[in-house]
N, C-alpha and C positions, 0 to 999 in steps of 0.2 A: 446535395439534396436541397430539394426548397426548405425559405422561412417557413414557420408557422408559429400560428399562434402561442403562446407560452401561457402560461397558469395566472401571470399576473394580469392578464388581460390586454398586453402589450399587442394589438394588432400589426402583423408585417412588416416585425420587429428584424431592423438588417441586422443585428448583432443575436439575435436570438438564434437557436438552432437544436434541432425535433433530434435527440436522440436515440428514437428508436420509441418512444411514449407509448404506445399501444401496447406493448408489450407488460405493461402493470408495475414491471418494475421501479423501485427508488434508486436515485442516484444518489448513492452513499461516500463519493467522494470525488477528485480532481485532479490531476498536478500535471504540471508539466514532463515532458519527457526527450532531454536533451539529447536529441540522436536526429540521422536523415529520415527526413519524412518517409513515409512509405506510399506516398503518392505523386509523388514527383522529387527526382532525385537532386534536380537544385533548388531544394528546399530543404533548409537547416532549420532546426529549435524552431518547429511549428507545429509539433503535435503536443497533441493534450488531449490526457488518457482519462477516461471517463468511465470510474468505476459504478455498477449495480451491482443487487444484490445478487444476481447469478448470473452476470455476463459483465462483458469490458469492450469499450470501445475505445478507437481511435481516431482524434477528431484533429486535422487538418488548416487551421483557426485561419491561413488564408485562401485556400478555396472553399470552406467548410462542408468538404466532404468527412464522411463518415465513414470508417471501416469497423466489422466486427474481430473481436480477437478469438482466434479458437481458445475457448478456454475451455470446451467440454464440459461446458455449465458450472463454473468454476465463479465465482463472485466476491464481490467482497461486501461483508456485512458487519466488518469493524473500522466504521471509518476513522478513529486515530491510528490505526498501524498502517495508512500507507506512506512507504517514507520513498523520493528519489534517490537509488545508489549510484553508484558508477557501474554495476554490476546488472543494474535497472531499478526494476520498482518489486517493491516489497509491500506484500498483503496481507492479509489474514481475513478467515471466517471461521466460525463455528468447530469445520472440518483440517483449520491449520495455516501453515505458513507457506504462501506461494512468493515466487518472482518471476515477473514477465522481463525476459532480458532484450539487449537493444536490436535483437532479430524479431522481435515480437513475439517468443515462445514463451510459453509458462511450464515451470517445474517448481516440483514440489519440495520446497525444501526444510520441510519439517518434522520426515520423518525421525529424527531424535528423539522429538519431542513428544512424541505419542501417547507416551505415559502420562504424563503430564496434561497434554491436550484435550484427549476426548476421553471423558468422566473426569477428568480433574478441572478444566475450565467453567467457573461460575459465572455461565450465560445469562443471567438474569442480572449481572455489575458489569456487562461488557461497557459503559459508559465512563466506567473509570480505566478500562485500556489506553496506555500511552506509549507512544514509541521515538524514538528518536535514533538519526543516522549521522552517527560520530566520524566523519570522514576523514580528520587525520588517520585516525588507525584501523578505519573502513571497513566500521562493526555496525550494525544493525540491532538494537537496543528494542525489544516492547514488554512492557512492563503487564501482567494482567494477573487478575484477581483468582483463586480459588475457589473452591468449593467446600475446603476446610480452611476456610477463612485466611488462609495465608496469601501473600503477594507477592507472586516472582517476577522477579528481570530477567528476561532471557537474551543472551547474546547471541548472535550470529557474526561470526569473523566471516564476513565472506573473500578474505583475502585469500581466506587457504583454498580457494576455488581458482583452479587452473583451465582457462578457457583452450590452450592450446592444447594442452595435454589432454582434456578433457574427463579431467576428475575432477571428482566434490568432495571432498575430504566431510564435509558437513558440520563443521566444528560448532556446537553450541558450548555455552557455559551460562549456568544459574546460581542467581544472588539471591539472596533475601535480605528481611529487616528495615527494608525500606520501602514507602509508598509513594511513588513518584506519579505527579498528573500531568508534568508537564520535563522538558528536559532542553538544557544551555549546553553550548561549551565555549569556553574562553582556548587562549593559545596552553595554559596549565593546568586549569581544571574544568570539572564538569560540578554545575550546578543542575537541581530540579526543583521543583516546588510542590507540594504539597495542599491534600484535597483539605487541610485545616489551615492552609495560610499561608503557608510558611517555607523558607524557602534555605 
């Protein structure tokens, strides 16, 4: 697609690139997306997935073309839960826990969580949402607030997902007692730090 203009008034700007702006939407997040391009197949680790709040793109950083993702109006409007897996990318909005895997499809993988998710999620502290992607043991970590004031971690093992087989076992597991804003890991443990300091 052609440059255009960009917000900071950078005129015909070669590194800037229009994704899709008319549209109203914000762009709620970014990452890379280690797989083959979907626009030319000798092209490796050149896309970058460009979340809104009710759609996703795929942006091709050297031809910078643009593609939409069928997401079925599907967005992300918590931008700390998107993590890179091996498994793809992990999202979240309002409505739950998606991932777009390295075919560029999206499924829903939170329905576990439902109890929990829609009427228990305290959409008014989505800003203390934090997530992290523990890849030695290739769990998907997002930590988010309540609405009886409590704050869960919720795991996702997406190891017990068998691509060949083609089953999701779906395995969550939830922690409490701890408020995490941000998250580490070393080779033996996992550190996080804390919206008071502290780490």
């Amino acid at each position: 697609i052609e440059n255009t203009t960009d917000n900071s008034g950078v005129i015909g700007s070669l590194s800037a690139v229009d994704i899709n702006a008319d549209d109203g939407q914000e762009i709620t997040g970014i990452t890379s997306f280690l797989t083959e391009s979907i626009f030319s197949a000798a092209n490796l680790d050149s896309v970058v997935m460009v979340f809104k709040t009710n759609s996703v793109y795929a942006l091709d950083v050297n031809t910078k073309k643009v593609s939409k993702i069928e997401t079925f109006g599907v967005g992300c409007s918590i931008s700390n839960s998107i993590q890179s897996t091996s498994q793809g990318i992990t999202f979240a909005n309002e409505s739950g826990v998606y991932l777009i895997d390295r075919n560029f499809q999206i499924s829903y993988v939170g329905a576990a969580l439902e109890g929990i998710w829609q009427g228990g999620l305290d959409t008014e502290s989505l800003n203390e949402v934090s997530s992290f992607n523990n890849v030695k043991e290739r769990q998907f970590y997002i930590s988010v607030p309540t609405v009886n004031e409590e704050h869960l971690t919720l795991v996702y093992d997406y190891s017990l997902n068998d691509p060949l087989a083609k089953t999701d076992v779906n395995g969550w597991s939830i922690y409490d007692g701890f408020i995490p804003s941000v998250w580490t890991k070393t080779n033996s443990n996992f550190y996080y730090g804390s919206f008071e300091g502290t780490v």
